[in-house]
C-alpha positions as CSV (number, residue, x, y, z in Angstrom):
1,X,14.2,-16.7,52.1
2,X,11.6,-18.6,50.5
3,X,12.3,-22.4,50.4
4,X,11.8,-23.9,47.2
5,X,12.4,-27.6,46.0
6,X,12.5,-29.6,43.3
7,X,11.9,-33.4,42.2
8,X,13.7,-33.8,38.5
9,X,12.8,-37.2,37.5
10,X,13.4,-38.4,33.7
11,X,10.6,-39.9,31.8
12,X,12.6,-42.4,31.0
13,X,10.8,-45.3,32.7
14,X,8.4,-45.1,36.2
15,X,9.1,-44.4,39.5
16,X,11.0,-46.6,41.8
17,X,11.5,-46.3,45.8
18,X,15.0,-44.6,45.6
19,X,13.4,-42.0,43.1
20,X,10.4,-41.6,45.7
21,X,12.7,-41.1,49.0
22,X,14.4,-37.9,46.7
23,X,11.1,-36.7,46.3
24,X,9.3,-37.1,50.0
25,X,12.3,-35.3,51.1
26,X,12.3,-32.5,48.8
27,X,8.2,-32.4,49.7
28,X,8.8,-32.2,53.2
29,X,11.5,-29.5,53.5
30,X,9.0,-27.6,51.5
31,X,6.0,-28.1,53.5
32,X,7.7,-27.9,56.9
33,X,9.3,-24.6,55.7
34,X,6.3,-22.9,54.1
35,X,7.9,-23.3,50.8
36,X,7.3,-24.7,47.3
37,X,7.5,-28.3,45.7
38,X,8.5,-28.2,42.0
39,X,7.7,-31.0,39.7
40,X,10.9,-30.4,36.9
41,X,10.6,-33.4,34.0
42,X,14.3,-33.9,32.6
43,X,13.3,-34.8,29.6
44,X,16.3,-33.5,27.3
45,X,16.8,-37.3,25.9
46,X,14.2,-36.9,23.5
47,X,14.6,-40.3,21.7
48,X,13.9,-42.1,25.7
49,X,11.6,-40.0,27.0
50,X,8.2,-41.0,26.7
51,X,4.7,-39.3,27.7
52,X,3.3,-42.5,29.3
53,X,6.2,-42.3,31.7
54,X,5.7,-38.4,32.6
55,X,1.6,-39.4,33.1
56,X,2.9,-42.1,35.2
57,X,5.2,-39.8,37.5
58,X,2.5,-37.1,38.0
59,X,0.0,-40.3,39.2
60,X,2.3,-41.8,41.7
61,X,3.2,-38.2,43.5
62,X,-0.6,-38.1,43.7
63,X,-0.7,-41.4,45.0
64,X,1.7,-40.6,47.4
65,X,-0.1,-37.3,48.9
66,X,2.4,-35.3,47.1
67,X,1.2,-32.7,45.7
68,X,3.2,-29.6,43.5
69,X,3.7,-26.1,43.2
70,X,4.2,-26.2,39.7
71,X,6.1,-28.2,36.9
72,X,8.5,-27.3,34.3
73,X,9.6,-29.2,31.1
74,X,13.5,-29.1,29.9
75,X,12.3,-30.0,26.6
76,X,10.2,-26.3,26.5
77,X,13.5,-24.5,27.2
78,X,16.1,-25.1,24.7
79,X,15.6,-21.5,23.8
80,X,17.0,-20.6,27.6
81,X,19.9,-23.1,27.7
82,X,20.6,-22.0,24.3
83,X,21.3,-17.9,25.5
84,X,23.0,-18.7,28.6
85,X,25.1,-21.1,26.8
86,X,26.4,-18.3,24.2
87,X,27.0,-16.0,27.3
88,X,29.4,-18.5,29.2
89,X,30.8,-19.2,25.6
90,X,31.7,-15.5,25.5
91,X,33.0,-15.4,28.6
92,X,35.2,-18.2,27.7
93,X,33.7,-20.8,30.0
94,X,32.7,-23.4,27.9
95,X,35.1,-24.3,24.9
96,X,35.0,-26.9,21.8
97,X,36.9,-30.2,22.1
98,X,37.2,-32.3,19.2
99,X,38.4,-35.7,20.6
100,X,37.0,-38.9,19.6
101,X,35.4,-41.3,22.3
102,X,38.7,-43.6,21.2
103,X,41.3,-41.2,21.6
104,X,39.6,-39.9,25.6
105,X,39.7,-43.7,26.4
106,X,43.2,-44.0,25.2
107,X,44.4,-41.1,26.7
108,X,43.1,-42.3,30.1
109,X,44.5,-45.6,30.0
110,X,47.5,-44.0,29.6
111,X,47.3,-41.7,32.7
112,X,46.2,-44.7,34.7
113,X,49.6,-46.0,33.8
114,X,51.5,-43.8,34.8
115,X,49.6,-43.9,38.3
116,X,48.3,-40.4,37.1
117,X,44.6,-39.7,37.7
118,X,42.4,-39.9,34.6
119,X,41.9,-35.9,34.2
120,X,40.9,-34.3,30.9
121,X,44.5,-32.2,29.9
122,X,42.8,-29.5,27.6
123,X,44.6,-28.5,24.6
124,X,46.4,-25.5,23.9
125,X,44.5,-22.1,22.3
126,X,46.5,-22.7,19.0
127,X,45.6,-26.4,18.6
128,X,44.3,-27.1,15.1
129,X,40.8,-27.4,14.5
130,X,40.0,-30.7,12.5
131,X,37.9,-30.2,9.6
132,X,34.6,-31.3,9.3
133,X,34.3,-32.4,13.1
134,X,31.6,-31.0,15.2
135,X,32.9,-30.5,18.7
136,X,31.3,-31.2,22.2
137,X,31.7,-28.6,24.9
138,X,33.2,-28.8,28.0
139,X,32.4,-26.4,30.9
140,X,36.1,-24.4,31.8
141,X,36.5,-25.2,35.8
142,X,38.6,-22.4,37.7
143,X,41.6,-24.2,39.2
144,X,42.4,-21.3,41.3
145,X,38.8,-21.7,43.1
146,X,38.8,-24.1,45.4
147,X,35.3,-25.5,45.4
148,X,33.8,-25.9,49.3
149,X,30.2,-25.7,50.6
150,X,28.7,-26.8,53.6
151,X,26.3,-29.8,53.0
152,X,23.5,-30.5,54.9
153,X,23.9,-34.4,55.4
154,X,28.0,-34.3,54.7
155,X,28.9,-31.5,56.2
156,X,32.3,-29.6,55.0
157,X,33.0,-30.6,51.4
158,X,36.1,-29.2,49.6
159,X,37.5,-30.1,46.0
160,X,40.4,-29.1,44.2
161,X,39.4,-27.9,40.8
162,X,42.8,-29.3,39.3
163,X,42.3,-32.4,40.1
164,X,38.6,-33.1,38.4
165,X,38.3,-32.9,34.4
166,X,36.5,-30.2,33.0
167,X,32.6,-31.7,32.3
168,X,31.0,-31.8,29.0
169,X,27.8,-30.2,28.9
170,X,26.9,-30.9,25.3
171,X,27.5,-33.3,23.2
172,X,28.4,-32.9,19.0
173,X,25.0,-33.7,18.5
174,X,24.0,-30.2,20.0
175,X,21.9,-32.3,22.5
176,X,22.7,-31.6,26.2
177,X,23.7,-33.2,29.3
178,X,22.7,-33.1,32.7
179,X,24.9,-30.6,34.5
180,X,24.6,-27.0,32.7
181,X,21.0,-27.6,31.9
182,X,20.2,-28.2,35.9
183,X,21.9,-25.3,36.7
184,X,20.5,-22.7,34.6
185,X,16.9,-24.1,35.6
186,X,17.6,-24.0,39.4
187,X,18.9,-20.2,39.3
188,X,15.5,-19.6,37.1
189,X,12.9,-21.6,39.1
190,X,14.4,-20.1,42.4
191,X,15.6,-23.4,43.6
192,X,16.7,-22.8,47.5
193,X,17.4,-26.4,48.4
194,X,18.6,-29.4,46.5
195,X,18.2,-32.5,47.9
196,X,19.7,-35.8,45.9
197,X,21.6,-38.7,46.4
198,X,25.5,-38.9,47.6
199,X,26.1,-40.3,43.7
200,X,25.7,-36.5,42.4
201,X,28.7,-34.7,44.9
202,X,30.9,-34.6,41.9
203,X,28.8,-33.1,40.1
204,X,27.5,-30.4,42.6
205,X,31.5,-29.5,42.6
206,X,31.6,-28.5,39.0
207,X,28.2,-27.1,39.3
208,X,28.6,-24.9,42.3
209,X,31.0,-23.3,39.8
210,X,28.7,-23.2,37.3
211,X,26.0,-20.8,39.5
212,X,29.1,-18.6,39.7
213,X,30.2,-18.2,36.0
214,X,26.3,-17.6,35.8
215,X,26.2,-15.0,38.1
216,X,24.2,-16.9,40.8
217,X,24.4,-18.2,44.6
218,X,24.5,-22.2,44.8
219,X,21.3,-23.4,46.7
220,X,21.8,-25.4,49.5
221,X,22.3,-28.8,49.1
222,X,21.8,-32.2,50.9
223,X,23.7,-35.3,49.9
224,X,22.0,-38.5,50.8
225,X,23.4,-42.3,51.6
226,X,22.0,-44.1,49.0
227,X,19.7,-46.8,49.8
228,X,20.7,-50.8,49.8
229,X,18.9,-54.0,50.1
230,X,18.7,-56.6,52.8
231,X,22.0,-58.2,51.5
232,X,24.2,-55.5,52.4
233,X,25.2,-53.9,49.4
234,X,23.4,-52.2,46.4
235,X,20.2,-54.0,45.4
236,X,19.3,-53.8,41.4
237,X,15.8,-54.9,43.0
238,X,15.2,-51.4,44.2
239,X,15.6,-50.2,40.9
240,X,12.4,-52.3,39.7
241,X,10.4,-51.7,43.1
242,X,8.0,-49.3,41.2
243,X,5.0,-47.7,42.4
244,X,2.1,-50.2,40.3
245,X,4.4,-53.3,42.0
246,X,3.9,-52.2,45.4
247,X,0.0,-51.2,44.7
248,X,-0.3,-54.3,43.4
249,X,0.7,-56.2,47.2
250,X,-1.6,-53.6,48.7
251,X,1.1,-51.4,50.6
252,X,-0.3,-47.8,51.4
253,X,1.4,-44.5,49.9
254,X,1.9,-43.8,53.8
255,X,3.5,-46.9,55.1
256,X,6.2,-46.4,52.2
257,X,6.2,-42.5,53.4
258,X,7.0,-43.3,56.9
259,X,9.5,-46.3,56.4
260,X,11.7,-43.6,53.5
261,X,11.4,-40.7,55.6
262,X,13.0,-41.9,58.6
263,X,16.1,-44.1,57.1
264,X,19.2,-43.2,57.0
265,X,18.4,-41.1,60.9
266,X,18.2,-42.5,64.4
267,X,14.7,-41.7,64.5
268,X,12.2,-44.8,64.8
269,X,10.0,-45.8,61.9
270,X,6.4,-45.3,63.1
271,X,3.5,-46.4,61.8
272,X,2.0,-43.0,61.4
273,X,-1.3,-42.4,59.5
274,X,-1.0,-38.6,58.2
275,X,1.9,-37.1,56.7
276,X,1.8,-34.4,59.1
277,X,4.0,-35.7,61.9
278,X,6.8,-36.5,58.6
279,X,6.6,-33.0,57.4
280,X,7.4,-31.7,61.3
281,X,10.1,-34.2,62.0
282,X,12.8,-33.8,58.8
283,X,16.0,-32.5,59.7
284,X,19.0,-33.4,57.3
285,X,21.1,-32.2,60.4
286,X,20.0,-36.3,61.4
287,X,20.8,-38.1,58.3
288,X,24.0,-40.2,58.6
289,X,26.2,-41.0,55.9
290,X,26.3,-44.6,56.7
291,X,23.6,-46.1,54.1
292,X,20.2,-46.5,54.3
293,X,18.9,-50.3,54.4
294,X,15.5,-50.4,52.7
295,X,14.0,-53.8,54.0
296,X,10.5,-54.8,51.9
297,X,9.6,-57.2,55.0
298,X,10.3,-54.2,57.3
299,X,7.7,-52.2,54.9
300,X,5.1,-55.2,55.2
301,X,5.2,-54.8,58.8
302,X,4.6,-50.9,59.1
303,X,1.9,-51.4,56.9
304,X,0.0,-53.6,58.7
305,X,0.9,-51.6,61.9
306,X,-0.8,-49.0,60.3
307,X,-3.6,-50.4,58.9
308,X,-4.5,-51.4,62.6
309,X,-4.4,-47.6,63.0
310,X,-6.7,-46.6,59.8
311,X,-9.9,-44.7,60.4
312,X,-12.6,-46.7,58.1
313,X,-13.0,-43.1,56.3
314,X,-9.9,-43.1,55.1
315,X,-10.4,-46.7,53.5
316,X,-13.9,-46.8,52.8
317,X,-13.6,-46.3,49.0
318,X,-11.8,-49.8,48.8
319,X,-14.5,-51.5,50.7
320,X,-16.9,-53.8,50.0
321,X,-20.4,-52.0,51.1
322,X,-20.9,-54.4,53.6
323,X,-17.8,-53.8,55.8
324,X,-18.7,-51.0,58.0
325,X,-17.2,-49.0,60.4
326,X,-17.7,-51.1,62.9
327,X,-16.4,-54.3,61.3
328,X,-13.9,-52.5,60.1
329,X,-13.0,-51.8,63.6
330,X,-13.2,-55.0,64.6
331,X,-10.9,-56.7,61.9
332,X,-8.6,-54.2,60.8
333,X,-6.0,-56.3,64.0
334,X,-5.8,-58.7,61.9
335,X,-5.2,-56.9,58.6
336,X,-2.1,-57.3,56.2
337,X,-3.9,-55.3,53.0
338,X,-7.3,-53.4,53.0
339,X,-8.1,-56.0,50.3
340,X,-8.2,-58.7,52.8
341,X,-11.3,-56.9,54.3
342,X,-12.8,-58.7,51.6
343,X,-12.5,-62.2,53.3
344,X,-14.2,-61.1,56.1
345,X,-17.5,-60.5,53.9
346,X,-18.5,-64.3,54.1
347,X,-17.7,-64.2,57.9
348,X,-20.4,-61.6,58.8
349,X,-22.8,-62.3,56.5
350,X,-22.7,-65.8,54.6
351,X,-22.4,-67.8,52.8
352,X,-20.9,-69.5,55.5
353,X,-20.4,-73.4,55.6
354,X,-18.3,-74.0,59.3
355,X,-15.9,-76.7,59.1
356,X,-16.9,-80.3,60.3
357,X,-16.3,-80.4,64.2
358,X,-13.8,-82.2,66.4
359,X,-16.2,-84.9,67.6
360,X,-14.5,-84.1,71.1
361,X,-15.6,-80.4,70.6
362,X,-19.5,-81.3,70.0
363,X,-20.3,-80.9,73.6
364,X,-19.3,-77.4,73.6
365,X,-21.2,-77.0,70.5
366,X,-24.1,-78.6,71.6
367,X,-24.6,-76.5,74.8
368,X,-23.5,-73.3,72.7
369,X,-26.9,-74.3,69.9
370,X,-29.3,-74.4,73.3
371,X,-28.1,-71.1,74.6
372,X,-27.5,-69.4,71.7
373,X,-31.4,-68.4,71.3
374,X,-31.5,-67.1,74.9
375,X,-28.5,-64.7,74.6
376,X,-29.1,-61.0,74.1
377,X,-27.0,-59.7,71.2
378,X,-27.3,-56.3,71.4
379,X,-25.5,-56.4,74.7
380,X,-22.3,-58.7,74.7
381,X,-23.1,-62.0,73.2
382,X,-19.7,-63.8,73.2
383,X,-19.2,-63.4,77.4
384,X,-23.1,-64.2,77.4
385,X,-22.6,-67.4,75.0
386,X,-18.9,-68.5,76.5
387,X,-20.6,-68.5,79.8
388,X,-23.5,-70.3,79.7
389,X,-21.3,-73.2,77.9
390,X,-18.9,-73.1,80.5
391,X,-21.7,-73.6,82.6
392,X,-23.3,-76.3,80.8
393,X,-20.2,-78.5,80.2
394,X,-17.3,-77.1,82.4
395,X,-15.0,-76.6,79.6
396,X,-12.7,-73.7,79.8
397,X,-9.6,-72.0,78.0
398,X,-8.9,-73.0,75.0
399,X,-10.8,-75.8,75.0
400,X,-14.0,-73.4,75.1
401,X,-13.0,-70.7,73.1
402,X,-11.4,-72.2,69.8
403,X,-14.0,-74.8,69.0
404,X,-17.0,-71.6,68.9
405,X,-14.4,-69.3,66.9
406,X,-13.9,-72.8,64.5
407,X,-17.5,-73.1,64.0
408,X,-19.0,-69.6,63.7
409,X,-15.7,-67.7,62.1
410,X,-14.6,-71.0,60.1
411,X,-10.9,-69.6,61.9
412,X,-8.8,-70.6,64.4
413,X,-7.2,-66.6,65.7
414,X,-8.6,-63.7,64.1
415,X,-9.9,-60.6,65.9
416,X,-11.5,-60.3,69.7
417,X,-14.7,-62.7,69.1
418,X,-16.3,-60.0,72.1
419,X,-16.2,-57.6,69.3
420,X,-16.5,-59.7,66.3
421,X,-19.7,-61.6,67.3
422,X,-22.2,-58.9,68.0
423,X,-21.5,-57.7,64.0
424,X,-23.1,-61.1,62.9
425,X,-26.6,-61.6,62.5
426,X,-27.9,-64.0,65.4
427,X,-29.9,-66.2,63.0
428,X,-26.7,-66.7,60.8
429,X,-24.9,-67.6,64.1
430,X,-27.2,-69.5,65.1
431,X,-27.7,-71.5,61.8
432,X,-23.5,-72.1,61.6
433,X,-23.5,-73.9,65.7
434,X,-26.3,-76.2,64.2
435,X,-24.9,-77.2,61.1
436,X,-21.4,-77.8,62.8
């Protein structure tokens, strides 16, 4: 069997990072399988939908090393919802209902009542038709088919058909709703696998149904624990944690990779620099159903763990020129965001004015402007310039080191000065011991 997935987002606003974990999954089960990653815009709500939104999806999947196997627009196949609606009409699967929004909402506080669950009753055959009312369709479960599968993150599921109301699949309007629409488009794309959030269960029970009054086999599917924030419950902040937001703070599409494909399993978050050791590593067999806490300081972390794990190739095209690979090398330890290479432009090259010195630090400083000219910098100057001070004035610790990292980084920590100091020019170090 060829594995094939599929990420259905509606244009209906950008991407956020629960959107993004249902994505990288459905990517990775692809790739580690061999298979295909399908790109499917839901775009049946015609009046929300909007073209910036579907330009926006396709750049953040590329931003995210995502790339697809193809992509399909609901709003270019009316025409095939349309024909396989009529057959499950004549099959008698789907059926008119001409109930108000009132009248369902009246009807279920009535159930609820009686302690009775709130399930659609459907009307008899001979119920009168009310004129001049266009009716909404509901798809005709089979009580006598108990609905099981075996899911991939749950495990067993079974539902009883009789006690879950028959869905509507289109509304008066003609327009249509999620569930028959899905369907028909998974059995023609050749959709293997679906992978979604625990929120759609219900709905794969009246859908697996659906596959069969189409004539299909159900995929596989994967229920996910949905993800929550710090607090402990559902976060309507990851709802707005879009793609441009987290850009914006300067967190790499692969720190947010490794971070959502490893929640919700007992395998560690690592601060991975290729999507390669992702693709190898996904098994739903590992996903709990406890949920998944997504943790924004947790993300900050990993990213600068990986950053200090970044080839300068793989960065270079957000560089300023003058931070090679070497200082890249060198500073990338002390890294948050590739834009803070930036910072580091002044340090190496100047404009540089050192700040005033402790006057009990101008001994060292002192002895460090006589050496200084002496030292060979094309061997290791810092041991060379550390030692001859210590020499000179018997300082030693911290009492040597930080006042010559002060003076010629204008910091007090920052990267391994044995590494760092060889990257500036001699003169310019030269010129920043005198002045301080």
């Amino acid at each position: 069997m060829t594995v094939v997935t599929r990420f259905a987002p509606s244009p209906t606003g950008t991407l956020h990072v629960g959107n993004v974990r249902t994505a990288l999954h459905n990517w990775l089960w692809a790739r580690k399988h061999g298979g295909r990653f399908l790109l499917r815009i839901d775009d049946t709500d015609l009046q929300r939908s909007k073209e910036e939104y579907v330009d926006a999806i396709r750049a953040d999947l590329d931003w995210l090393g995502f790339d697809i196997d193809g992509e399909e627009r609901q709003s270019a196949r009316f025409a095939l919802y349309e024909a396989e609606f009529e057959k499950l009409k004549a099959a008698g699967r789907v059926y008119a209902c001409y109930e108000t929004p009132e009248e369902l909402d009246i009807r279920r506080k009535i159930l609820l009542s009686r302690g009775l669950p709130p399930v659609y009753e459907r009307k008899p055959a001979d119920a009168p038709v009310p004129e001049g009312v266009a009716p909404h369709w509901r798809f005709r479960l089979d009580h006598d088919a108990p609905i099981e599968w075996a899911d991939m993150v749950r495990g067993d599921q079974h539902f009883e058909p009789k006690t879950m109301s028959d869905p509507v699949v289109r509304r008066a309007d003609g327009s249509w709703l999620y569930l028959l629409p899905s369907v028909i488009d998974d059995i023609a794309m050749g959709i293997s696998h679906v992978v979604r959030g625990e929120d759609h269960v219900s709905n794969t029970a009246a859908q697996i149904q659906m596959f069969d009054a189409l004539g299909a086999t159900p995929p596989a599917f994967a229920h996910e624990a949905l993800l929550v924030g710090t607090e402990g419950k559902l976060s309507k902040r990851l709802g707005s944690l879009g793609m441009a937001s987290l850009r914006e703070v300067g967190i790499e599409p692969i720190a947010l990779a490794a971070l959502l494909a490893r929640l919700g399993t007992s395998d560690p978050v690592e601060p991975v620099t290729s999507l390669a050791p992702l693709i190898e590593s996904i098994d739903f067999a590992r996903f709990g159903r406890a949920p998944a806490r997504f943790d924004e300081a947790e993300l900050a972390l990993l990213n600068q763990k990986i950053l200090h794990h970044t080839d300068h190739e793989t960065v270079a095209d957000r560089l300023p020129a003058a931070i090679t690979p070497a200082r890249w090398h060198a500073i990338r330890p002390n890294l948050m965001t590739v834009a803070e290479a930036a910072d580091w432009v002044a340090v190496f090259d100047g404009p540089f004015v050192p700040p005033p010195a402790d006057p009990a630090d101008r001994p060292v400083i002192a002895a460090a402007v006589a050496a200084a000219p002496g030292v060979d910098w094309s061997a290791d100057p810092w041991h060379a310039l550390t030692g001859a001070v210590k020499e000179a004035t018997g300082a030693k610790g911290r009492a040597l080191f930080l006042p010559l990292r002060c003076v010629l980084t204008g910091r007090d920590h920052g990267p391994d000065m044995r590494e760092l100091l060889p990257l500036i020019a001699k003169d310019e170090a030269i010129a920043r011991l005198s002045a301080a």
